[in-house]
N, C-alpha and C positions, 0 to 999 in steps of 0.2 A: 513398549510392547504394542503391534499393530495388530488390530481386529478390526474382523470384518464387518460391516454397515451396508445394508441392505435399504434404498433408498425409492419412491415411487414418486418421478418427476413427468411433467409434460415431454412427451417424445422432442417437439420442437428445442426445448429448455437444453436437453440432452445433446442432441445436436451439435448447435449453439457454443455450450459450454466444452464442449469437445475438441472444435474448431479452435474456439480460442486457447484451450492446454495446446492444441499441436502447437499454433501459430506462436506460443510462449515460450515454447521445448519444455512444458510442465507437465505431468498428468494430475489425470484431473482429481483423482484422490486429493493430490498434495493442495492442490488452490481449493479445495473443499475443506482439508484440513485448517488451513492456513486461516481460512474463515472464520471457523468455527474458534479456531484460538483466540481469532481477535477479540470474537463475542465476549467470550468466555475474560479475557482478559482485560475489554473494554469494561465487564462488570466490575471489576479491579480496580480499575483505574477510576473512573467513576464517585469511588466512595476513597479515594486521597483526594481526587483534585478537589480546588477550593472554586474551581469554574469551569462551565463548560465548554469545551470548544465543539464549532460546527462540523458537523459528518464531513459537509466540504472542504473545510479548512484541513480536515484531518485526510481526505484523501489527494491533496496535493501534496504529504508527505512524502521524501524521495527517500528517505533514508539515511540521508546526508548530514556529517556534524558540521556545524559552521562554528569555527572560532568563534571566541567570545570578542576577541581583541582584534578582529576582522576591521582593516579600514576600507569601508565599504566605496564610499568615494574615489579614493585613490583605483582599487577593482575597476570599478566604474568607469574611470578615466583609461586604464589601459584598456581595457575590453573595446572604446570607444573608437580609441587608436590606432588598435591594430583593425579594426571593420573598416575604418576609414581613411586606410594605409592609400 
């Protein structure tokens, strides 16, 4: 169920974040929501894990599953081959 949230930001801020929903094809509800879940879900997360990883380490997350059984070398080699075809 979506409700509404009435929010008092710096005009500039607004702007800003504006720009970047267009330039993302997001609105800016949704990357605002998106936020707020992480928070919310980063408290979560938090109190299982048994360490902390860094805000940075956590925002070069892509998404992406990487095999367990990934041979990373072999990857490495073809990627290496085809650049330098």
């Amino acid at each position: 169920m979506d409700t509404k949230l009435t929010l008092k930001l710096d005009k500039f801020v607004i702007e800003q974040a504006k720009e970047y929903a267009s330039s993302n094809h997001r609105s800016l509800s949704r990357i605002i929501e998106t936020y707020l879940r992480s928070l919310v879900n980063q408290d979560k997360r938090d109190e299982e894990d048994d360490f902390e990883i860094s805000p940075f380490v956590k925002s070069m997350s892509t998404g992406v599953k990487i095999p367990a059984d990934l041979d990373y070398k072999s990857e490495y080699l073809n990627h290496m081959t085809e650049k330098y075809k």
